[in-house]
N, C-alpha and C positions, 0 to 999 in steps of 0.2 A: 364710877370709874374716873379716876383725875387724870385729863388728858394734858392740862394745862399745868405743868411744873412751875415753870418759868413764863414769866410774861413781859413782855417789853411794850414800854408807852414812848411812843413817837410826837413830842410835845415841842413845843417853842419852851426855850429857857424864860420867859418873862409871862406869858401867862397859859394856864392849863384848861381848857374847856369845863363844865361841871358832868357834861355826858362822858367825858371820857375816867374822868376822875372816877366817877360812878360806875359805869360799868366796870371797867378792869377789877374794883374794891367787891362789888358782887360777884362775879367770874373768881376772885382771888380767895375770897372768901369759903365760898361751897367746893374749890379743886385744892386749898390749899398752898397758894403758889405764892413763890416770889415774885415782886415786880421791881423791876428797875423802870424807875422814870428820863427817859434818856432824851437827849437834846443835840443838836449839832450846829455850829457856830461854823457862817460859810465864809470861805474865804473874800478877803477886800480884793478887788480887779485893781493893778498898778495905775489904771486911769482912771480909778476913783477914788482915789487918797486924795486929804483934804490937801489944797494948794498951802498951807500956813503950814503943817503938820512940822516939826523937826525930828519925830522919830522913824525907824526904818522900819517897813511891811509887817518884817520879823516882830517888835518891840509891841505894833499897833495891833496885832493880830494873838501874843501874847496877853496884853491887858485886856481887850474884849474876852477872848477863851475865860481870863478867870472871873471877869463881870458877869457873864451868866453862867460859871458854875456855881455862883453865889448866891444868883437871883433864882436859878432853880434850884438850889438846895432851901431858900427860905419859904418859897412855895410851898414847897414838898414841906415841909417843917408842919405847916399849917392841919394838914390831914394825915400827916402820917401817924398818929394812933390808930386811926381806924384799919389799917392794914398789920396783918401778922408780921408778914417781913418784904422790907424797901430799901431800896437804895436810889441814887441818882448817881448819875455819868454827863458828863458832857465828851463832843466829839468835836473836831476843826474838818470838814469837808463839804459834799456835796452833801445831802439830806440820804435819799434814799441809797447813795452806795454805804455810810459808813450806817447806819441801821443793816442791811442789808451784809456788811459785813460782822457788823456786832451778833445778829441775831446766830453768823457759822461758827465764832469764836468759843461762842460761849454756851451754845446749844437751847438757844431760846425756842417755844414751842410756840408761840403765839403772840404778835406784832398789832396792839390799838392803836390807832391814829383817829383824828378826827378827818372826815370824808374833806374835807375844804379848809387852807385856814385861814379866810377871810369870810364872811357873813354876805356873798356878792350872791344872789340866785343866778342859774344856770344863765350863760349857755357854760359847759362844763361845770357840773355839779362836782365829779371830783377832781380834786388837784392831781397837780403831774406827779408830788411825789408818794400820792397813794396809788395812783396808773402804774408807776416805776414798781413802787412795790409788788403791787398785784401779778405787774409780769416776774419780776427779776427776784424777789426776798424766796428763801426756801420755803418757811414755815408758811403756817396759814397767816391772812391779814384782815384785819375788823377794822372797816373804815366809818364809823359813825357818822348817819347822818343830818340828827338832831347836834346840837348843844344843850339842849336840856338836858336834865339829869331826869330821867324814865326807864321803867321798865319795860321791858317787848314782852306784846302781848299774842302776837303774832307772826311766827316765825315760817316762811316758805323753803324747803327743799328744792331745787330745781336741778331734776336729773336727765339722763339723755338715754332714755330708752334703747335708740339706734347703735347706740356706743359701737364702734366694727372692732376693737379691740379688746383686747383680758387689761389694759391698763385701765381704762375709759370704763370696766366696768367695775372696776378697783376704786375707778375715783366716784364713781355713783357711791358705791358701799361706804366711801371715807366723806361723803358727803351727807347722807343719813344719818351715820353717826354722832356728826360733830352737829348737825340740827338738831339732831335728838337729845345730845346731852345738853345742847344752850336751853334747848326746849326744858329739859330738867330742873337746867339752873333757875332759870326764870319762871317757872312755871307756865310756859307760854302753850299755844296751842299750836298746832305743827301742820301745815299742807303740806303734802309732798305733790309737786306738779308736772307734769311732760305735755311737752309743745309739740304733736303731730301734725302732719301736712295729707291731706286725699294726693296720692299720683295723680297726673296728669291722664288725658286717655289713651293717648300713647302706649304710655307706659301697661296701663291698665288692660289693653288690647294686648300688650305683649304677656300679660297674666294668665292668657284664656278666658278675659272679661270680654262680650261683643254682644252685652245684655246689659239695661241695666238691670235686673234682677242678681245678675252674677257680678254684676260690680260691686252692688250693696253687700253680695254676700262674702266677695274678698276682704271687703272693706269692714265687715264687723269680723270675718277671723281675723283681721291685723289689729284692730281695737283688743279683741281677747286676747292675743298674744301681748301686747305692749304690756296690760291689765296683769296677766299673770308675772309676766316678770316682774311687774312693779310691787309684788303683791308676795311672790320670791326674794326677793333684794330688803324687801320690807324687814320679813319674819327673818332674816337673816342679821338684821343689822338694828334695829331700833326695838329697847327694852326700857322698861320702869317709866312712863308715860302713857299716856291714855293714846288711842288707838288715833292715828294722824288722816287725818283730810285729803282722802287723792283726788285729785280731779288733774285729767285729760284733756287738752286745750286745743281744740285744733285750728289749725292755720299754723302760721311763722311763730318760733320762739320770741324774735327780736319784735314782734308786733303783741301777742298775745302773755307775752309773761308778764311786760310791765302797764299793761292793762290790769293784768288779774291781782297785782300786787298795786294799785291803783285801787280800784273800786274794792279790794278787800282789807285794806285801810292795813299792808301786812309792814311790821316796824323792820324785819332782819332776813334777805336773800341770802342763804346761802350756795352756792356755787364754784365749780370749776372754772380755772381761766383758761393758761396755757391750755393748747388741744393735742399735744407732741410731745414725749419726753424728748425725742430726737433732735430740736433744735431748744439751744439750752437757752431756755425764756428770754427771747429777745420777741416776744410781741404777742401780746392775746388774742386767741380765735375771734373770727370775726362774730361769731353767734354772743361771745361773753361781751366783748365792744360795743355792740349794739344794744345790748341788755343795761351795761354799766351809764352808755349815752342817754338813756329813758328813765332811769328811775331813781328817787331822790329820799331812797329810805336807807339806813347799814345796810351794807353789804360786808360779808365775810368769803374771801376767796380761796381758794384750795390748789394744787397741784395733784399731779399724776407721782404715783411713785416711781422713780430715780430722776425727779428733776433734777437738775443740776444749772445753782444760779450762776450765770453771769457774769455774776461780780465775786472778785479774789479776794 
């Protein structure tokens, strides 16, 4: 199934990573897609014009725009065989609003970027304007965390069993699927994972637990029920692939996911950001932030349906 019509690459007009170049060409290749390689050229601050300069804002802001719609058309020149069909764009703004607005114009399905675009290890692994996207752009966003050019061999699902809504559980199902088909594209192998917590005894006491015998025994019908949904959602949504890896984490998401995508050496998270259609992505759930703060492999992030970006 080609979910990926259209693709949009979020690059610097002067040089292109070789992981991003590669991926999108693999993704583009097995969905068939167009890629626009696209670029945005930010505005000079009036208090940072050269003191010698005699030309106006207007004139110095003009010659840069066509300086790197030049240097990224010659790039692109360089590998654009290997792609079915390409183009390039440049833009004059801020980074993530005019992507963000390119991606509603023109009905892009799917936004690569490189995770960082500077080579600095953490602290903040990704940059602001992949954070910006991840809340604010519609479509889904692959923020690469290699610059190598590789294949993912190992792709994690991480879904939220708890979901208290029909959206939440809409974004679980649009999450499986879009692992499952990367999983296709790549031939990768697939976890799908959920991060439960034991109740407190409080809470457990207020269950009709005041055993531990009948604690354990709450506590493995709540394992079965997560098990079965996950195992429902599964057979509902993920086809033409070899049968995927669940495992059940328990403790904290924000502690246990990027442990298990740690020691399982996994190349591609994918996940939900926003936790709300209701407020129109101005900020990621604190469970996705905390995920995003720990782990230093691609991440691909997703929305609820009827988000609604932000940005005009």
């Amino acid at each position: 199934m080609d979910i990926f019509k259209k693709i949009l690459v979020a690059t610097s007009a002067n040089s292109i990573k070789p992981s991003v170049i590669s991926q999108s060409n693999r993704i583009a290749k097995k969905q068939h897609s167009h890629v626009t390689f696209f670029s945005v050229t930010e505005e000079i601050p009036k208090d940072q014009l050269a003191w010698g300069s005699k030309l106006p804002l207007e004139a110095l802001m003009a010659n840069l725009h066509e300086e790197q719609q030049v240097s990224l058309r010659k790039i692109v020149e360089k590998f654009q065989r290997d792609f079915t069909s390409i183009d390039t764009f440049n833009a004059v703004g801020l980074p993530f609003i005019e992507v963000a607005k390119k991606v509603q114009k023109d009905n892009y399905d799917l936004v690569i970027l490189a995770a960082k675009a500077n080579s600095h290890r953490r602290k903040r692994f990704f940059g602001s304007t992949a954070v910006h996207l991840m809340r604010k752009c519609p479509c889904p966003v692959l923020a690469l965390g290699s610059n190598k050019s590789k294949p993912l061999k190992r792709i994690v699902a991480a879904i939220d069993a708890y979901a208290p809504t029909e959206e939440g559980h809409k974004l679980n199902e649009s999450i499986l699927r879009m692992a499952s088909n990367i999983a296709e594209i790549e031939n990768a192998e697939l976890h799908v994972i959920h991060a439960w917590k034991l109740p407190d005894e409080t809470y457990l006491k207020g269950w009709g637990a005041t055993s531990e015998f009948e604690r354990l025994e709450l506590v493995m019908k709540k394992q079965q029920s997560i098990q079965k949904y996950i195992d429902e959602v599964i057979e509902k949504t993920i086809f033409h692939i070899n049968p995927p890896i669940i495992k059940l984490l328990e403790g904290d998401a924000q502690e246990e996911i990027p442990l298990y995508v740690q020691e399982n050496e996994i190349d591609l998270v994918v996940m939900g950001t926003v936790c709300r259609v209701g407020i129109p992505g101005n900020f990621i759930g604190n469970t996705a932030e905390s995920i995003l703060s720990e782990v230093s492999c691609s991440v691909l992030t997703l929305k609820p349906e009827g988000f609604v970006s932000p940005v005009a």
